[in-house]
SEMIZA-135803 format. One record per residue (C-alpha): chain; residue in one letter; x, y, z; residue number from 1. Coordinates in nm, 3 decimals. Example, Ala and Ser with C-alpha at 12.3 -4.5 7.8 and 13.67 -1.06 7.14 Angstrom:
<site><chaine>A</chaine><residu>a</residu><u>1.230</u><v>-0.450</v><w>0.780</w><num>1</num></site>
<site><chaine>A</chaine><residu>s</residu><u>1.367</u><v>-0.106</v><w>0.714</w><num>2</num></site>
//
This chain:
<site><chaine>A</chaine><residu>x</residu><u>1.419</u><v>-0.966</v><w>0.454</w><num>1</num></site>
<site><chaine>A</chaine><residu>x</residu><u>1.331</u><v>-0.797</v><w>0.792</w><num>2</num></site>
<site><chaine>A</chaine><residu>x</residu><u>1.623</u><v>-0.541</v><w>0.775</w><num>3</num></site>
<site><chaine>A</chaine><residu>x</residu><u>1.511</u><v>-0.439</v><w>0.410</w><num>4</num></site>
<site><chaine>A</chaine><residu>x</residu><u>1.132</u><v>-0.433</v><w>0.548</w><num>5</num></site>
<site><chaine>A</chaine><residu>x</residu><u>1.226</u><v>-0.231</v><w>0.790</w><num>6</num></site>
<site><chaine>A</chaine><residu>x</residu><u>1.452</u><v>0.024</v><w>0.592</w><num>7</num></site>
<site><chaine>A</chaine><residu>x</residu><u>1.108</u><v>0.116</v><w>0.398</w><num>8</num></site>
<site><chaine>A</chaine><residu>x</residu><u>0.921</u><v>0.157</v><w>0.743</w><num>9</num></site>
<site><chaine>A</chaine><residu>x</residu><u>0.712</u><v>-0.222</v><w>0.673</w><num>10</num></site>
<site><chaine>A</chaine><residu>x</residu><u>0.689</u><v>-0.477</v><w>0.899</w><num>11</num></site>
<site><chaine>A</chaine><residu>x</residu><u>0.875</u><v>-0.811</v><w>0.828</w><num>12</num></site>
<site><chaine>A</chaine><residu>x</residu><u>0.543</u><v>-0.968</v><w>0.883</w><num>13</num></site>
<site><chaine>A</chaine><residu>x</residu><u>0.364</u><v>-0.770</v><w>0.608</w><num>14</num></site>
<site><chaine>A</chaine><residu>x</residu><u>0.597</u><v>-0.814</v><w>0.366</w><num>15</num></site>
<site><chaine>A</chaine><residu>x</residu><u>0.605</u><v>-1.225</v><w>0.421</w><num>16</num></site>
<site><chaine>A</chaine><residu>x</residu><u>0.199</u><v>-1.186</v><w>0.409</w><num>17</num></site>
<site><chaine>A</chaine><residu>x</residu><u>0.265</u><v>-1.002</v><w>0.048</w><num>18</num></site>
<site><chaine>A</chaine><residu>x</residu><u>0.495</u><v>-1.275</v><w>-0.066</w><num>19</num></site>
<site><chaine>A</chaine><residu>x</residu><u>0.213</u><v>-1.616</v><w>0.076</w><num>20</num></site>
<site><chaine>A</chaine><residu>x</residu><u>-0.084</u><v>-1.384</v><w>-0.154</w><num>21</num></site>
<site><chaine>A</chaine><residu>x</residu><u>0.126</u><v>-1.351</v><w>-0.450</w><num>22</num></site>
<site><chaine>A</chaine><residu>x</residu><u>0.259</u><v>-1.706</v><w>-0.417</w><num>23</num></site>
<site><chaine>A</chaine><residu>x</residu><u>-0.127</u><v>-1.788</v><w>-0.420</w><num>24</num></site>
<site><chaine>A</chaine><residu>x</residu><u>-0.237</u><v>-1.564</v><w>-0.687</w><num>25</num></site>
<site><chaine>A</chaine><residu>x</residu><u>0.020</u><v>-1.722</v><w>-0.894</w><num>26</num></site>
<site><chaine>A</chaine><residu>x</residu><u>-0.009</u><v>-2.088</v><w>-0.848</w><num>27</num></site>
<site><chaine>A</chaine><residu>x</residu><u>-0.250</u><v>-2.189</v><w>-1.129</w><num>28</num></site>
<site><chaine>A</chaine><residu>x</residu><u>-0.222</u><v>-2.527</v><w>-1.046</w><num>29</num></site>
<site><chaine>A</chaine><residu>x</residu><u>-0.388</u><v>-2.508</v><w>-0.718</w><num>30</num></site>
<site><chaine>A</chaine><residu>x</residu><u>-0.698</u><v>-2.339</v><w>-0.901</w><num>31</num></site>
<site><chaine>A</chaine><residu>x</residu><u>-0.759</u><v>-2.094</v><w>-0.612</w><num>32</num></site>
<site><chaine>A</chaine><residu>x</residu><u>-0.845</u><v>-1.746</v><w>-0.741</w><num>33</num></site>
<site><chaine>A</chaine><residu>x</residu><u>-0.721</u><v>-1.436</v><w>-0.509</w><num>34</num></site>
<site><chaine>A</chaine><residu>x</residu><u>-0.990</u><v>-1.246</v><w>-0.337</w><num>35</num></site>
<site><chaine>A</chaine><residu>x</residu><u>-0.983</u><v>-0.854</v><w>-0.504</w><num>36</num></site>
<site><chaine>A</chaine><residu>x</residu><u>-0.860</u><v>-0.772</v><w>-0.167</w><num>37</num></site>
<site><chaine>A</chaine><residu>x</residu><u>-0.542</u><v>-0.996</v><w>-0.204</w><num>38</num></site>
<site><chaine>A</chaine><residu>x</residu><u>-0.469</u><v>-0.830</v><w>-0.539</w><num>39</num></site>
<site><chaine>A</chaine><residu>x</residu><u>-0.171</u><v>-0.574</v><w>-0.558</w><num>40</num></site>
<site><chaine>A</chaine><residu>x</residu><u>-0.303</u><v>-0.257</v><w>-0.729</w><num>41</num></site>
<site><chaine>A</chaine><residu>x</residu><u>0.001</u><v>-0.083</v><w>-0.989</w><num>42</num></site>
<site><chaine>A</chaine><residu>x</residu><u>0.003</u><v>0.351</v><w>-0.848</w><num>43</num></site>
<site><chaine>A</chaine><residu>x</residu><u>0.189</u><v>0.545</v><w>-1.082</w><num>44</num></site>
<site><chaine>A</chaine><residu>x</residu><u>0.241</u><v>0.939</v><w>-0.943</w><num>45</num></site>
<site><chaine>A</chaine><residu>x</residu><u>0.328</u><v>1.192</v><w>-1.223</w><num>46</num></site>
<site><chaine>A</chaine><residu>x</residu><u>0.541</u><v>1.377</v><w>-1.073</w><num>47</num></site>
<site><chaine>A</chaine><residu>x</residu><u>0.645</u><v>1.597</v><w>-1.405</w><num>48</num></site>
<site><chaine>A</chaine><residu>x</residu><u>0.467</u><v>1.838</v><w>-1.509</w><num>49</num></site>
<site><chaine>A</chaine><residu>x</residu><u>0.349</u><v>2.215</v><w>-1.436</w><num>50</num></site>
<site><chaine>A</chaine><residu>x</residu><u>0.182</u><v>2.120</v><w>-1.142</w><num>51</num></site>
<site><chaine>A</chaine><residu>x</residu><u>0.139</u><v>1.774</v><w>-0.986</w><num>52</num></site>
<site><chaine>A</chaine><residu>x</residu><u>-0.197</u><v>1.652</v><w>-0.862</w><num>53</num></site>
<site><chaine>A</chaine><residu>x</residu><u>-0.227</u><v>1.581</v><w>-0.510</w><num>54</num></site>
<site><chaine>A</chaine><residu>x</residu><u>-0.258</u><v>1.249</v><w>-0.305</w><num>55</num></site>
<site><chaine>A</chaine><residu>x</residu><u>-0.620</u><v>1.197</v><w>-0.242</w><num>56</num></site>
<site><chaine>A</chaine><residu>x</residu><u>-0.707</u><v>0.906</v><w>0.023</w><num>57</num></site>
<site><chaine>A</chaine><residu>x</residu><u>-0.992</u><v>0.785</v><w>0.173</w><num>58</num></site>
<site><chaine>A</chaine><residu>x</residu><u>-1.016</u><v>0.475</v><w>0.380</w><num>59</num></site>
<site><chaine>A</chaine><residu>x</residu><u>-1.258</u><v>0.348</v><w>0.642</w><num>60</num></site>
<site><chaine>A</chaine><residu>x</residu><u>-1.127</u><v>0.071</v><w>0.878</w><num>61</num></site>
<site><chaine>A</chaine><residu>x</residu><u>-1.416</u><v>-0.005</v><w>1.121</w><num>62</num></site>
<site><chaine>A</chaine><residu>x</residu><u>-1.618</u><v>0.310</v><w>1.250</w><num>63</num></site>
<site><chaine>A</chaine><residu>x</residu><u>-1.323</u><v>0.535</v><w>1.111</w><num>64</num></site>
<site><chaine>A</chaine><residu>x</residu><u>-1.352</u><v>0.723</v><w>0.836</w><num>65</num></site>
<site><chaine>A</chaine><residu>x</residu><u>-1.074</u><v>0.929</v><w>0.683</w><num>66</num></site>
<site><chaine>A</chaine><residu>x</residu><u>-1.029</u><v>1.151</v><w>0.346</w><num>67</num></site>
<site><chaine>A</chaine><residu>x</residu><u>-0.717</u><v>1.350</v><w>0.309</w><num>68</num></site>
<site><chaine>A</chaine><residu>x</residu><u>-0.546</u><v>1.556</v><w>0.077</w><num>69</num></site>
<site><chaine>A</chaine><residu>x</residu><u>-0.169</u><v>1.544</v><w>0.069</w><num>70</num></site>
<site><chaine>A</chaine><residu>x</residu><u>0.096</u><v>1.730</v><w>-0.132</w><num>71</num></site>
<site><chaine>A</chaine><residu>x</residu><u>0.260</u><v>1.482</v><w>-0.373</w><num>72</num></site>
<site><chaine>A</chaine><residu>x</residu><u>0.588</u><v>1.638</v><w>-0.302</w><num>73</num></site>
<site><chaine>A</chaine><residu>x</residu><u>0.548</u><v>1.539</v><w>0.058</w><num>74</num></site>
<site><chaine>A</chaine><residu>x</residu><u>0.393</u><v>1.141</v><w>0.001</w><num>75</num></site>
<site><chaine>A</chaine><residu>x</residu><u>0.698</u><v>0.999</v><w>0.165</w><num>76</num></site>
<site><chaine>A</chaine><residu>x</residu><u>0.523</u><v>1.187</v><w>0.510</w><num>77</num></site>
<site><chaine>A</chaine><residu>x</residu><u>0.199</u><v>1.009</v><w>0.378</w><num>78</num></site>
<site><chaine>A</chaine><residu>x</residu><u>0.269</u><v>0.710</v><w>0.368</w><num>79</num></site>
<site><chaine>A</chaine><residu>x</residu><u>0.427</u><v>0.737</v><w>0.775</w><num>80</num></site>
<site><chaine>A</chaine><residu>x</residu><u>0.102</u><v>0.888</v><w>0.897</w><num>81</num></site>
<site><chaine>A</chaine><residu>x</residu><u>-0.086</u><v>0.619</v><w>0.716</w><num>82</num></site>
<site><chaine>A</chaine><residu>x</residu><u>0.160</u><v>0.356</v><w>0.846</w><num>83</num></site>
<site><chaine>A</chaine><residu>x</residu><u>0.078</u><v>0.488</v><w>1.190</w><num>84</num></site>
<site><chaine>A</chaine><residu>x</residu><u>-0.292</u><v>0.526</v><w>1.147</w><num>85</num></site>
<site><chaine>A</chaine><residu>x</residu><u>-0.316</u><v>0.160</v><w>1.046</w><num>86</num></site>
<site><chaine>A</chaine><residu>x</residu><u>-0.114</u><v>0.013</v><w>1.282</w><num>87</num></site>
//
């Protein structure tokens, strides 16, 4: 699991976190409800089309605040910088 983790530029240790909430979120039996911040959220980007929209973010983590603007054509770049901004 780490190597494919880390062929998509994730930590192994994110990825194991993904798979505990989802276990959770699926075990009915346990009752336990996820939190709204444990819940995986479906993006679709249209990508066809005469001209794509762009990626619009913005996050606050503690006293930072960030809204950007990226070119869909160029999300792969996104999602680094955010990678690296998080970190």
């Amino acid at each position: 699991m780490a190597r494919v983790a880390l062929s998509h530029g994730l930590n192994a240790n994110l990825v194991h976190k993904w798979r505990r909430t989802i276990g959770r979120a699926s075990d009915v039996s346990s009752g336990m409800q996820p939190s709204r911040q444990e819940l995986f959220v479906p993006v679709v980007v249209n990508t066809a089309g005469e001209a794509a929209q762009p990626i619009k973010i913005e996050l606050r983590r503690g006293a930072l605040a960030v809204s950007l603007t990226w070119p869909v054509d160029r999300a792969e770049h996104c999602a680094a910088w955010l990678r690296e901004l998080l970190r």
